[in-house]
N, C-alpha and C positions, 0 to 999 in steps of 0.2 A: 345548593351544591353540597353533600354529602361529602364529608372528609376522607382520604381514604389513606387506609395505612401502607404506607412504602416497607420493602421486603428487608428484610432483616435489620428491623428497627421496635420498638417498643419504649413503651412509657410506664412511668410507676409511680405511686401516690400510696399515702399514711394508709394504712387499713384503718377506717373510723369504725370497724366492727369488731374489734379484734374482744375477745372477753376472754379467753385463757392465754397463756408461756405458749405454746404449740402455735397457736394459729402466727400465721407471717405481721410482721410490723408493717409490710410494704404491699401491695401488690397491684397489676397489671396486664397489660394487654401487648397483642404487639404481631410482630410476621417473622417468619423467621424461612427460607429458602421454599417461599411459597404456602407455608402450610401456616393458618393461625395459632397463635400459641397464646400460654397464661404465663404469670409470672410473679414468682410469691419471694420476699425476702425479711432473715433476719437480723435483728440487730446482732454482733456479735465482740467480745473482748478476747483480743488474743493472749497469748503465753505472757508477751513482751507489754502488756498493756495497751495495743492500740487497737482503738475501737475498728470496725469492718463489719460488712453486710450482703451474709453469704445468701445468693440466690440458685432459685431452684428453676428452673423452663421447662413445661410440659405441651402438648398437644393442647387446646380446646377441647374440653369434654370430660379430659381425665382429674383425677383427683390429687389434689395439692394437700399433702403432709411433710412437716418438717421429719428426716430420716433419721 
């Protein structure tokens, strides 16, 4: 039985390929109002010092760069 992704749900794991700053620390898979999606995330440090991990969701197919 093939596992199958429920609709506006997604998962994310370390990027173990990551070799430049630019490419996401995170990324993943997921559904989002029917449509498959990708899902890229950075580490980030705010003003106040606390760490956070801004992400990005696109369509399946299109191209993930941090903006």
């Amino acid at each position: 039985m093939a596992y199958e992704v429920k609709d506006n749900t997604f998962s994310i794991f370390e990027n173990q390929n990551k070799t430049n700053d630019r490419q996401p620390d995170f990324t993943g898979k997921g559904k989002f109002n029917g449509e498959d999606i990708k899902v890229a995330g950075w580490k980030q440090t705010g003003k106040s010092g606390t760490d956070y991990v801004s992400f990005k969701i696109e369509k399946e197919g299109e191209y993930v760069a941090k903006g």
